[in-house]
mmCIF file as gemmi writes it, N, C-alpha and C atoms, coordinates in Angstrom:
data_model
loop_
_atom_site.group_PDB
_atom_site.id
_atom_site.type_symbol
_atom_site.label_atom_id
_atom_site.label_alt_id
_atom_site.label_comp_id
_atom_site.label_asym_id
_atom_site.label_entity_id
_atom_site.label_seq_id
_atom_site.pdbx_PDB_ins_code
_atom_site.Cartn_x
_atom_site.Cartn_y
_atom_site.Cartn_z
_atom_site.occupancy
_atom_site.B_iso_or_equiv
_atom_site.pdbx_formal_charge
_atom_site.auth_seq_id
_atom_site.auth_asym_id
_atom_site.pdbx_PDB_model_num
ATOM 1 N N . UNK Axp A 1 ? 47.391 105.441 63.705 1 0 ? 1 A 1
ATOM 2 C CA . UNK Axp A 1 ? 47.806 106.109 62.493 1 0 ? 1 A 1
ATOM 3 C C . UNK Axp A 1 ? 49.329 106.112 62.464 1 0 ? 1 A 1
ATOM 4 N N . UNK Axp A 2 ? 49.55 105.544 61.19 1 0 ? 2 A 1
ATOM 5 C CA . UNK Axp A 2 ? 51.426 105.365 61.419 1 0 ? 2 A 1
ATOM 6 C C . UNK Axp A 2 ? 51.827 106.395 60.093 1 0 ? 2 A 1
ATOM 7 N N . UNK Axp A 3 ? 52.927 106.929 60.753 1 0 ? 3 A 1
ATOM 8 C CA . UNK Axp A 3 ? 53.614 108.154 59.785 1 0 ? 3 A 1
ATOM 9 C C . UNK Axp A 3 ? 54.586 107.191 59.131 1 0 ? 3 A 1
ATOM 10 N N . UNK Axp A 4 ? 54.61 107.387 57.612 1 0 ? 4 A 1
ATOM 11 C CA . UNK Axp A 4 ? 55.514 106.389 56.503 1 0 ? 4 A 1
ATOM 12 C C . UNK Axp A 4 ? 56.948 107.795 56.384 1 0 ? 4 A 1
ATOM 13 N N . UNK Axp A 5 ? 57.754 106.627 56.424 1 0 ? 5 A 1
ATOM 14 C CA . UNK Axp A 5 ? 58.871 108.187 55.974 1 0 ? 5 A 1
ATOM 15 C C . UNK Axp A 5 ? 59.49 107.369 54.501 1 0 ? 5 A 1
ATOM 16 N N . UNK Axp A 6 ? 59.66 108.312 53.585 1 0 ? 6 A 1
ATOM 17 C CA . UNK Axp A 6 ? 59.902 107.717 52.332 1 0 ? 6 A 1
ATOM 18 C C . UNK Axp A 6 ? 62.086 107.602 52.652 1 0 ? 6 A 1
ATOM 19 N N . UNK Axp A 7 ? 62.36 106.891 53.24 1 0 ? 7 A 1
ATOM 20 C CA . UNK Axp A 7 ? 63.629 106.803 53.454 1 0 ? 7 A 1
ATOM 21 C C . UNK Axp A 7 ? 64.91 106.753 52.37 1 0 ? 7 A 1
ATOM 22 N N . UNK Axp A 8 ? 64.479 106.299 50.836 1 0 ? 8 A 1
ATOM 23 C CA . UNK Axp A 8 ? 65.408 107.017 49.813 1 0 ? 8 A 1
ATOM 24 C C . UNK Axp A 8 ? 65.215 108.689 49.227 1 0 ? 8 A 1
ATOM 25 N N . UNK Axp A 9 ? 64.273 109.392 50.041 1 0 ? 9 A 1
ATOM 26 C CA . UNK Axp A 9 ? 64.106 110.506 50.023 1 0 ? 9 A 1
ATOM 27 C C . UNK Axp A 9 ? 65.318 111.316 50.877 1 0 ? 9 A 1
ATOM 28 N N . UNK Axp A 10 ? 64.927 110.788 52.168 1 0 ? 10 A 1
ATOM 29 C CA . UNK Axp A 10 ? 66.122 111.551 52.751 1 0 ? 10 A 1
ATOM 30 C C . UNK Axp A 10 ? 67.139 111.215 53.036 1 0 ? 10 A 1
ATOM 31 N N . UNK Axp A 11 ? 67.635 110.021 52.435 1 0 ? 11 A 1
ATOM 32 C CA . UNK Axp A 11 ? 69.169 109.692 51.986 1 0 ? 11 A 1
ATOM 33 C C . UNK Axp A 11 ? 69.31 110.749 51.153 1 0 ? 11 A 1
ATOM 34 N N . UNK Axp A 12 ? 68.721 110.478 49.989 1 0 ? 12 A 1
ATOM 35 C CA . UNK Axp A 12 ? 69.322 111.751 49.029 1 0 ? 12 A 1
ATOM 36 C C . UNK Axp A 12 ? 69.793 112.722 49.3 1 0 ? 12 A 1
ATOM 37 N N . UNK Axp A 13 ? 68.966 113.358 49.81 1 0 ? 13 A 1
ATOM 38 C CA . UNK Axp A 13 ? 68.831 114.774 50.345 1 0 ? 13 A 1
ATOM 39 C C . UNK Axp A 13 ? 70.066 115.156 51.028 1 0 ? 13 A 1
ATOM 40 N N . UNK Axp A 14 ? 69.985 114.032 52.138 1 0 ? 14 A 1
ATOM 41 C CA . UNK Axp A 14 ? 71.455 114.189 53.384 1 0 ? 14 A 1
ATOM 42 C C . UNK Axp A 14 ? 72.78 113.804 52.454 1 0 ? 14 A 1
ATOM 43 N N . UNK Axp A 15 ? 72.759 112.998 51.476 1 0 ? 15 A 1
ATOM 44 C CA . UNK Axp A 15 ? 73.881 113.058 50.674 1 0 ? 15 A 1
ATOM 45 C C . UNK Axp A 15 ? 74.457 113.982 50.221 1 0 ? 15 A 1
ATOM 46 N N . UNK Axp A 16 ? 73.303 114.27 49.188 1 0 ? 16 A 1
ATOM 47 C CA . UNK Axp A 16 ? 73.449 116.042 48.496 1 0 ? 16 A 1
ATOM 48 C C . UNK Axp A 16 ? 73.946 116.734 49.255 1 0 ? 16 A 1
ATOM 49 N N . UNK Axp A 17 ? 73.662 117.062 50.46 1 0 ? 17 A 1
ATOM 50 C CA . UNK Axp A 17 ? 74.043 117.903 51.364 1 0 ? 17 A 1
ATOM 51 C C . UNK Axp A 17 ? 75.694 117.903 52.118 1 0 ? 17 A 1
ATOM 52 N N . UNK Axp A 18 ? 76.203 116.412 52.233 1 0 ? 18 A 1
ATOM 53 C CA . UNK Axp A 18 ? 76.961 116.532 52.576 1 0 ? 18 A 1
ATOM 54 C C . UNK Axp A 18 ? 77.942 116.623 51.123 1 0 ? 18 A 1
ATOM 55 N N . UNK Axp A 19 ? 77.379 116.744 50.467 1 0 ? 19 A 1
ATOM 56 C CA . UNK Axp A 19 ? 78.392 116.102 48.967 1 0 ? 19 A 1
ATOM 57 C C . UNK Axp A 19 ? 78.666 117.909 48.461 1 0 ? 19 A 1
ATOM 58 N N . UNK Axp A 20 ? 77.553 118.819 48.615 1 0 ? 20 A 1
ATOM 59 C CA . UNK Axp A 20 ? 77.524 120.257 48.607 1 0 ? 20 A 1
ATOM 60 C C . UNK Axp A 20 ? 78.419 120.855 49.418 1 0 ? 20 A 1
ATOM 61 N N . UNK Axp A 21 ? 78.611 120.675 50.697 1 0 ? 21 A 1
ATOM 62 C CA . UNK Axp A 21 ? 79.184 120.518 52.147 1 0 ? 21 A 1
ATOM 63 C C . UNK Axp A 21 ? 80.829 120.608 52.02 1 0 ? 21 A 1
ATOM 64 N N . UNK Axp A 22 ? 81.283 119.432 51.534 1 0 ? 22 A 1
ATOM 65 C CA . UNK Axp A 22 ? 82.437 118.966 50.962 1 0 ? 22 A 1
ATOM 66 C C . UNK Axp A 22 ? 82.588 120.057 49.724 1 0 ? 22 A 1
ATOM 67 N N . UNK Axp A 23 ? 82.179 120.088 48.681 1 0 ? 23 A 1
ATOM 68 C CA . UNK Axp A 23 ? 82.541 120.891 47.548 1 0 ? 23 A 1
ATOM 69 C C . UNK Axp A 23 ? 82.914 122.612 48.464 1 0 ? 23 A 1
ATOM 70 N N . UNK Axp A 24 ? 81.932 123.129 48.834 1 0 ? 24 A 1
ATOM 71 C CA . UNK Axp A 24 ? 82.047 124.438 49.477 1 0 ? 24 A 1
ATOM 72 C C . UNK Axp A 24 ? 83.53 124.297 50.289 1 0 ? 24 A 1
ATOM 73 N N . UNK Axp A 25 ? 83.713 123.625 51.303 1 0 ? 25 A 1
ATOM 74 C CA . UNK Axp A 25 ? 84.725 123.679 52.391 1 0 ? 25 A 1
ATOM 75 C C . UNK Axp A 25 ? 86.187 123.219 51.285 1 0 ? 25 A 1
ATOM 76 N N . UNK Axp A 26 ? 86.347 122.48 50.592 1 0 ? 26 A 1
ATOM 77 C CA . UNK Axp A 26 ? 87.409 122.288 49.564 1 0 ? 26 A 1
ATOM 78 C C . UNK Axp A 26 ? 87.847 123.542 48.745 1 0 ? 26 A 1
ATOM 79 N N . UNK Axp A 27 ? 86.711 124.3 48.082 1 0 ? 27 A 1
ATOM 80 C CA . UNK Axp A 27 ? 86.823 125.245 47.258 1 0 ? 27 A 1
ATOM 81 C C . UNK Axp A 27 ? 86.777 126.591 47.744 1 0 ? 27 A 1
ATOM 82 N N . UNK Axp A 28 ? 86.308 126.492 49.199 1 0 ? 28 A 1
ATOM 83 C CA . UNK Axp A 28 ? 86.546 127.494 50.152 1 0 ? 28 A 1
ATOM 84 C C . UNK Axp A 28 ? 85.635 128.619 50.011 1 0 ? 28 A 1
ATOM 85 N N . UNK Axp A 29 ? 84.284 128.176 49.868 1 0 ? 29 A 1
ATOM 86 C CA . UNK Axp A 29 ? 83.131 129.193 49.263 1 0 ? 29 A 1
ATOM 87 C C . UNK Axp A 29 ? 82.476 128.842 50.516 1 0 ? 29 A 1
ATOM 88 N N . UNK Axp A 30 ? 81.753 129.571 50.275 1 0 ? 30 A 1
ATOM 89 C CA . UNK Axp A 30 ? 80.172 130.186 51.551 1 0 ? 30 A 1
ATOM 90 C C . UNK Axp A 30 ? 79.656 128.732 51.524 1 0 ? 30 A 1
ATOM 91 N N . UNK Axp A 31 ? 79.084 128.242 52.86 1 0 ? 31 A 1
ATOM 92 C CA . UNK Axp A 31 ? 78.438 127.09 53.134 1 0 ? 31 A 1
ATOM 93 C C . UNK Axp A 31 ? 76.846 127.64 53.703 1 0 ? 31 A 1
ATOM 94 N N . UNK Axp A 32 ? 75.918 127.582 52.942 1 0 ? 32 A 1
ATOM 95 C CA . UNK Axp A 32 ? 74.843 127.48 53.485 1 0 ? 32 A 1
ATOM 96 C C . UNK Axp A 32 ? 73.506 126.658 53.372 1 0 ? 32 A 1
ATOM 97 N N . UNK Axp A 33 ? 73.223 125.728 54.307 1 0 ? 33 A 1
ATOM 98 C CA . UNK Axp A 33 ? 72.501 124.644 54.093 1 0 ? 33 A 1
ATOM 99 C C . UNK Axp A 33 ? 70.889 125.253 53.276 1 0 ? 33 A 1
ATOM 100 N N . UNK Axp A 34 ? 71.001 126.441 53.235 1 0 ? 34 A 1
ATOM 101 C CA . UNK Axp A 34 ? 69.306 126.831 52.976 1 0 ? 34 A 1
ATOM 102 C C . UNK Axp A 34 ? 69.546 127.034 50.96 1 0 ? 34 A 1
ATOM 103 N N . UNK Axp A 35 ? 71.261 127.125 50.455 1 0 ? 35 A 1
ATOM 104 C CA . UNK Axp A 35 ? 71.17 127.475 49.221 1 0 ? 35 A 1
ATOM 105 C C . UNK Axp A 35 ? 71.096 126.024 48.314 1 0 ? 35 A 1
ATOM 106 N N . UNK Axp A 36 ? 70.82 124.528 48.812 1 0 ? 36 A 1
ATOM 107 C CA . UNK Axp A 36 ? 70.87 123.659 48.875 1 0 ? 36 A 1
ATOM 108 C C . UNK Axp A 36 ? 69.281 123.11 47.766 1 0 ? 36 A 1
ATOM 109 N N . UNK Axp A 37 ? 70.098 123.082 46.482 1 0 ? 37 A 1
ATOM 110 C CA . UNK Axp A 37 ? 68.905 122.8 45.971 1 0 ? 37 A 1
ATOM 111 C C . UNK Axp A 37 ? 68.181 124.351 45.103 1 0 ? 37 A 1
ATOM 112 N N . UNK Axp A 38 ? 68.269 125.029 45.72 1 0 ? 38 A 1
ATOM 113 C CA . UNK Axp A 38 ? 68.674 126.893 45.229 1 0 ? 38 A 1
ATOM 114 C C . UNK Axp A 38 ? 68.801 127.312 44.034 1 0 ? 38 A 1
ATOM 115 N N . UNK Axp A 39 ? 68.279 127.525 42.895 1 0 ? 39 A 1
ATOM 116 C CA . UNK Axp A 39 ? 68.93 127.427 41.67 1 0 ? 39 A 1
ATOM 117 C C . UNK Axp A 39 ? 69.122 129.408 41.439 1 0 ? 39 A 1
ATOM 118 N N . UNK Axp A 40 ? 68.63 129.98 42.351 1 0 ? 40 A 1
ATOM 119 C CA . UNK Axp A 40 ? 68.736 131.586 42.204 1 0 ? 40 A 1
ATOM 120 C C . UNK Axp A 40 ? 70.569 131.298 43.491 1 0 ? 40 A 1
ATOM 121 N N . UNK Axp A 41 ? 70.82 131.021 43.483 1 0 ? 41 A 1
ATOM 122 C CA . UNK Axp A 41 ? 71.932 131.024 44.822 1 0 ? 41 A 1
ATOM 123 C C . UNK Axp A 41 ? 73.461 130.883 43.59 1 0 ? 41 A 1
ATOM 124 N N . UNK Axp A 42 ? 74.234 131.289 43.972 1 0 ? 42 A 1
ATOM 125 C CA . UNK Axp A 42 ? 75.364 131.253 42.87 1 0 ? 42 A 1
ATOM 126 C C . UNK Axp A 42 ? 76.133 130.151 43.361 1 0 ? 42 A 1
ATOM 127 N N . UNK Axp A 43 ? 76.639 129.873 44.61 1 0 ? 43 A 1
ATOM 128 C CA . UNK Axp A 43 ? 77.356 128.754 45.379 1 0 ? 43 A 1
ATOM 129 C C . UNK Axp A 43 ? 76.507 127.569 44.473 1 0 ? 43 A 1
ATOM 130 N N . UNK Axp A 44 ? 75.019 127.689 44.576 1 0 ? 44 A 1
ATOM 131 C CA . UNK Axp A 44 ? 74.602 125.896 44.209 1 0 ? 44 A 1
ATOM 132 C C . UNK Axp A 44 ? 74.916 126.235 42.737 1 0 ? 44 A 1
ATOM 133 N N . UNK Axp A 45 ? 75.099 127.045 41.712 1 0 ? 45 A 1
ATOM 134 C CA . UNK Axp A 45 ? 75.22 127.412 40.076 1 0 ? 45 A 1
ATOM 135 C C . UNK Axp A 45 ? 76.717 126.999 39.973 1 0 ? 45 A 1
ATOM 136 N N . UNK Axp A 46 ? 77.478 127.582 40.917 1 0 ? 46 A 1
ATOM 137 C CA . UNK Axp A 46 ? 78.598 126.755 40.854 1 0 ? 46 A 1
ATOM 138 C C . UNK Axp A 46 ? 78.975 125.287 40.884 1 0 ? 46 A 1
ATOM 139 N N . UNK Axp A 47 ? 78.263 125.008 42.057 1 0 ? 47 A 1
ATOM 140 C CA . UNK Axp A 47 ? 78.154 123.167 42.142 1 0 ? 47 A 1
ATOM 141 C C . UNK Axp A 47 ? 77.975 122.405 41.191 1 0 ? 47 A 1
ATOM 142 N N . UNK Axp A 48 ? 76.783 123.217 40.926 1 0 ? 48 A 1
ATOM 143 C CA . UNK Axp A 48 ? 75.978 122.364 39.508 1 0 ? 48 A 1
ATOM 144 C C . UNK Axp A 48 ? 77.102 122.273 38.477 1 0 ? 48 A 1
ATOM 145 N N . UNK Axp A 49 ? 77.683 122.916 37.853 1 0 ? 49 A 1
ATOM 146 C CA . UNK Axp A 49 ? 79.01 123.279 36.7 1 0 ? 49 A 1
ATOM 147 C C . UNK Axp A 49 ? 79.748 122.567 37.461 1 0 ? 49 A 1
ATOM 148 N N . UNK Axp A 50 ? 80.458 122.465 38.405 1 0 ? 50 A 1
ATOM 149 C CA . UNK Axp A 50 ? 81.27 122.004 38.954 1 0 ? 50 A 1
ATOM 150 C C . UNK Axp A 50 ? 80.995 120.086 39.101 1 0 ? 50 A 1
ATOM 151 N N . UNK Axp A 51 ? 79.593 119.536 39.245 1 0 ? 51 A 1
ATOM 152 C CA . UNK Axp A 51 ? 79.424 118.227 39.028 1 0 ? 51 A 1
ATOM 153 C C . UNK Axp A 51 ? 79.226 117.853 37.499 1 0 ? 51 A 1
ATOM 154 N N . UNK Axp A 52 ? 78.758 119.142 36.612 1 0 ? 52 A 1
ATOM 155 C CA . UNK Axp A 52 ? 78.75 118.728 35.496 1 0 ? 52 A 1
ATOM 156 C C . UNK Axp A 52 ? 79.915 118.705 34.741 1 0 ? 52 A 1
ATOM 157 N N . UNK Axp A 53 ? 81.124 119.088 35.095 1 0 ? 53 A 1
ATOM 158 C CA . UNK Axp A 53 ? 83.023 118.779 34.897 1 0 ? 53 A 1
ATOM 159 C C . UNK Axp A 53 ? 82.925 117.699 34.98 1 0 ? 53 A 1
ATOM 160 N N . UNK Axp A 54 ? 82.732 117.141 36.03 1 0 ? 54 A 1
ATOM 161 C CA . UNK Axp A 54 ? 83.099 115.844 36.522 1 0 ? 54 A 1
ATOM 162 C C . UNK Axp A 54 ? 82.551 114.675 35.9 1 0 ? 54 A 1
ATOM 163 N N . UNK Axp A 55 ? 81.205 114.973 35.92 1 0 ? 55 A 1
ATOM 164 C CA . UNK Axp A 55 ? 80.084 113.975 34.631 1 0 ? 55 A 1
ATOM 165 C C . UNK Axp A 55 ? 81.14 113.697 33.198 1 0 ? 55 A 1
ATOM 166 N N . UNK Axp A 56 ? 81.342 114.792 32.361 1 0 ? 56 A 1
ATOM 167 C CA . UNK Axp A 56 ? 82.104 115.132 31.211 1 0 ? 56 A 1
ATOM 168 C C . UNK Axp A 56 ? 83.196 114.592 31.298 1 0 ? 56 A 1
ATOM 169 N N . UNK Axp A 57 ? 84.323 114.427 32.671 1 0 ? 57 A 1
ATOM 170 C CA . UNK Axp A 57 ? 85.402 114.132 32.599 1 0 ? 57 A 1
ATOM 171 C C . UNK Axp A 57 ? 85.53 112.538 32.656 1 0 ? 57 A 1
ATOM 172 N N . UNK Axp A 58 ? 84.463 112 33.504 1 0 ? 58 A 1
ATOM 173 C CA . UNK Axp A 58 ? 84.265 110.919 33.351 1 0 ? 58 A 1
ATOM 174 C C . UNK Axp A 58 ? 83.865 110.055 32.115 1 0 ? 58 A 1
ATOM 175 N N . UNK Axp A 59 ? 82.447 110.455 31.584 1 0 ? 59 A 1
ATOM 176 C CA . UNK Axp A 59 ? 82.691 110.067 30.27 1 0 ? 59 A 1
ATOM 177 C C . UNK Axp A 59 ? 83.236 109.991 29.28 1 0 ? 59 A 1
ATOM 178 N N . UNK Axp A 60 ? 84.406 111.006 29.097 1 0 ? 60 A 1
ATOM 179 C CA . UNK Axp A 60 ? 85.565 110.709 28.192 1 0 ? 60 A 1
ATOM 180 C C . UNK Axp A 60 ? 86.695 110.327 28.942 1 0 ? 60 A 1
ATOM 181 N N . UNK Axp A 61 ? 87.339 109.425 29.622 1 0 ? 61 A 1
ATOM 182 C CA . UNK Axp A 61 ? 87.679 109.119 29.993 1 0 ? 61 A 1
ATOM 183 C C . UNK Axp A 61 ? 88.143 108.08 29.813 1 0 ? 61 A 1
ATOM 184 N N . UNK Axp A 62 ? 89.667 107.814 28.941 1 0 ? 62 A 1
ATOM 185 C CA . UNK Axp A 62 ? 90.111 106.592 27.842 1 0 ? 62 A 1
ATOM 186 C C . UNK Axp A 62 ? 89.607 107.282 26.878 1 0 ? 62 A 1
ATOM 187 N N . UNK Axp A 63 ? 89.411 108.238 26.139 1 0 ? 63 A 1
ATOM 188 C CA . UNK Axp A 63 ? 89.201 108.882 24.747 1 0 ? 63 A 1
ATOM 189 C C . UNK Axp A 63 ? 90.492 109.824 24.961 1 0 ? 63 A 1
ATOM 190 N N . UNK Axp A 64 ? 91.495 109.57 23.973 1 0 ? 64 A 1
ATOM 191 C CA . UNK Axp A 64 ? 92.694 110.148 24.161 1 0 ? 64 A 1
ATOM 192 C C . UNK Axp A 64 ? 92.411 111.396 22.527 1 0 ? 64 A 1
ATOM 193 N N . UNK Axp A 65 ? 91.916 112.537 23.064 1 0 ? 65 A 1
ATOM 194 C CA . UNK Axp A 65 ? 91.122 113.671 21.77 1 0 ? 65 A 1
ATOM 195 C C . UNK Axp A 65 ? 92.079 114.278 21.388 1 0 ? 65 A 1
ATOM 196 N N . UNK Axp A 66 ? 93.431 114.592 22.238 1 0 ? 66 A 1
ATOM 197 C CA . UNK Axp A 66 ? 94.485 115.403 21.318 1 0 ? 66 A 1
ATOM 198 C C . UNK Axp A 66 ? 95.255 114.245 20.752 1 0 ? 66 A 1
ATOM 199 N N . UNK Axp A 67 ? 95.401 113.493 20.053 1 0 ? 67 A 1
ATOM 200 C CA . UNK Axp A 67 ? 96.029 113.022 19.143 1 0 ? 67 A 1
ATOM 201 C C . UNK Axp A 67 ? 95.919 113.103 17.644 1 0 ? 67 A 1
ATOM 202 N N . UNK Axp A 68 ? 96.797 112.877 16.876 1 0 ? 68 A 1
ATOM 203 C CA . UNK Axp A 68 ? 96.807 113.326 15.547 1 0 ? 68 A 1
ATOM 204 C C . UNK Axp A 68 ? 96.339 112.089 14.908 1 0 ? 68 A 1
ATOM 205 N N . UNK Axp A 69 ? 95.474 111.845 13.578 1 0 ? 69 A 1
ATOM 206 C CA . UNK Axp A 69 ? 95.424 110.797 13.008 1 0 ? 69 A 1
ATOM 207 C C . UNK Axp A 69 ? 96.385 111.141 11.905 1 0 ? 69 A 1
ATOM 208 N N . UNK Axp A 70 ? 97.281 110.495 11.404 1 0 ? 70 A 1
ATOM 209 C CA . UNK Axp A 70 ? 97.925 109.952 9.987 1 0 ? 70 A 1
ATOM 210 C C . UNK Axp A 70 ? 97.834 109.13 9.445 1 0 ? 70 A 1
């Protein structure tokens, strides 16, 4: 009997984690591997807002919005 490990499963996961990891220790907030994925946890509510900046900033990105048309 052979155990299958779904291996883009726990890439993800260990990514997320270190990518959560990094955000906390930069921004200098509470690191805890169990709020990981957490949506009652305020650290991961932050993250989340905090990757969704980044999403936003990227997609406009070369859209120059304060300019005036004449």
């Amino acid at each position: 009997m052979a155990i299958e490990f779904n291996r883009e499963a726990y890439t993800k996961v260990f990514n997320d984690l270190d990518k959560f990891r990094d955000y906390c220790r930069f921004e200098g907030k509470p690191f805890n591997e169990a709020d990981l994925y957490k949506k009652d946890a305020w650290v991961w509510q932050a993250y989340q807002k905090y990757q969704n900046y980044l999403r936003a900033k990227a997609r406009n990105a070369g859209r120059n919005i304060n300019t005036r048309r004449n």
